[in-house]
N, C-alpha and C positions, 0 to 999 in steps of 0.2 A: 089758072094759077099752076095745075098740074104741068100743063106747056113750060111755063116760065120757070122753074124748078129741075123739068129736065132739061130746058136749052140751057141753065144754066149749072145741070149738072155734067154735061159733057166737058164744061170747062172748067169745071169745080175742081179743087185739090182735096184728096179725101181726108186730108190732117184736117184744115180748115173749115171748121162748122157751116151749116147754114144762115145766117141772122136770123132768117126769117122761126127757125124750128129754135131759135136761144131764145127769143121772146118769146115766141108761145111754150118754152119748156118753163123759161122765168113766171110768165103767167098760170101756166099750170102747178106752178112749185109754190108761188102764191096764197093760191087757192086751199092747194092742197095743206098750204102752214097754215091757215088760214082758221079751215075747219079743224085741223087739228090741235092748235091751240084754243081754239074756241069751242068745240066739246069736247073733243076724246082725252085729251090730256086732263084738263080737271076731272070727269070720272077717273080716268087710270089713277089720278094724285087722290081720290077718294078711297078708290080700291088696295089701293097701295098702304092709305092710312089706316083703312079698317084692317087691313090684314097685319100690318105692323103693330098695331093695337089686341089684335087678335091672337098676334104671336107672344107681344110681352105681356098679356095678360094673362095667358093660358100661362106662361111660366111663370109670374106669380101666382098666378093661383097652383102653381103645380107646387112652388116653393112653399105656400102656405101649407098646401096637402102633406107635403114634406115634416114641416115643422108640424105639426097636428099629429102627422104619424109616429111624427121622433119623440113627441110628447107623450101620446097614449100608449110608448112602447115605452119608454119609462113608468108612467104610473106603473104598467103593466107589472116589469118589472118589481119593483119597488110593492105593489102586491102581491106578488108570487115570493118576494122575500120577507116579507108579513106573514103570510101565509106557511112559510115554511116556520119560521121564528115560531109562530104559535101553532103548530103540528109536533114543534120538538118540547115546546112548554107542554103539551097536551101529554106525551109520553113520558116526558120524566115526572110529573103528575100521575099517570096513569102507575108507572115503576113504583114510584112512592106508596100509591095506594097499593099498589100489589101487595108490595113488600109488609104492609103494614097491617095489610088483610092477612098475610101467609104470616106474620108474626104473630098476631091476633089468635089465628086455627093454631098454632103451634103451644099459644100457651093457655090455651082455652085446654086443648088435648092433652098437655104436661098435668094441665089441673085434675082433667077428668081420668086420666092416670096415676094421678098421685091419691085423689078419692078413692077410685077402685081397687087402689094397691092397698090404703088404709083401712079400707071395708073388707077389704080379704084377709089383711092380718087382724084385724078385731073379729072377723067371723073365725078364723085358724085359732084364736088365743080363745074364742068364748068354747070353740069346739074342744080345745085342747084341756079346758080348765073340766069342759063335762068328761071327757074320756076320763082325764085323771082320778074325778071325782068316781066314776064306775070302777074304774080298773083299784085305786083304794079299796072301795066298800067290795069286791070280787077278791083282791087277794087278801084284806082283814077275814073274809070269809074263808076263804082257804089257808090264811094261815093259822085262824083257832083249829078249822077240824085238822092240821098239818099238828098242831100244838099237841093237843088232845088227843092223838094218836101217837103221840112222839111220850109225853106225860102216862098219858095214861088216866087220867082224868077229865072229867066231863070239864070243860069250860063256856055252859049254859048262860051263865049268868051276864046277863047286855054291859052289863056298867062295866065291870074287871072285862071282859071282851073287846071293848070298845077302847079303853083306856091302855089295854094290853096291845091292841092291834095300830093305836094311834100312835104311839111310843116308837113301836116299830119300826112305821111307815116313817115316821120324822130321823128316827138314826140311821134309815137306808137315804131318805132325802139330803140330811146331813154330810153324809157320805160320799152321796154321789156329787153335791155341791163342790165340797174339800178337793174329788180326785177331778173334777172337772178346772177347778181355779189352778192345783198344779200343772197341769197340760199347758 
């Protein structure tokens, strides 16, 4: 057959095919659609589907991941504004009580201020009334023997002493009351 192929390719036209190589290339292209429809193409159309399946499912599920994320980034949200909401309740709470404890110490202290100022002048008025009460019965005493040397006369006797020096002491009190109210 080789002979017959070249004796007749000496005379062959090179445009013009062989028959012989058109039917065995027809047969070979046959065979070869053949097998290829008959298994590779339905695996390729399987592989094809799982990966198209594989692709739109991976992006929904990446869409769900999505919406999932976009939701727990709200809640999130949405607790961290809760959260701030009652952080500033917490403080103007806490302000209040401050305030209301620093008011509280303020007049707790006014009080135990205004006691101590009260107990200091009842202790100045109780000291003031004993002073007076010495400093009387010291210048009644000084002023009989002031009398009695001025007289010239013993003024011994308690009662005219007492009654004499009480007298006194009330018209200097008297006195000094009068020049105190004109001031």
């Amino acid at each position: 057959m080789l002979q017959f192929l070249a004796d007749e390719g000496a005379e062959h036209n090179p445009i013009i095919p062989i028959w012989q190589e058109v039917v065995l290339g027809f047969i070979a292209f046959g065979v070869l659609c053949f097998v290829l429809m008959k298994f590779v193409f339905p695996r390729m159309e399987e592989t094809f589907r799982a990966r198209v399946d594989a692709i739109e499912g991976g992006i929904k599920r990446a869409e769900e991941a999505q919406a999932e994320a976009n939701r727990l980034l709200e809640q999130y949200k949405q607790q961290l504004a809760e959260a701030r909401t009652e952080a500033a309740s917490i403080r103007d709470e806490a302000r209040a009580d401050a305030t209301g404890i620093r008011e509280d110490i303020l007049m707790k202290a006014r009080e135990e201020s205004d006691r101590i100022i009260a107990a200091g002048r009842e202790a100045l008025q109780t000291e003031r009334q004993t002073i007076v009460r010495q400093l009387r019965a010291e210048i009644g005493s000084l002023a009989v023997d002031l009398a009695g040397r001025i007289v010239g006369e013993s003024l011994e006797e308690e009662a005219r002493r007492r009654g004499t020096v009480e007298r006194f002491l009330d018209e200097i009190g008297d006195g000094a009351a009068g020049t105190a109210g004109r001031r």
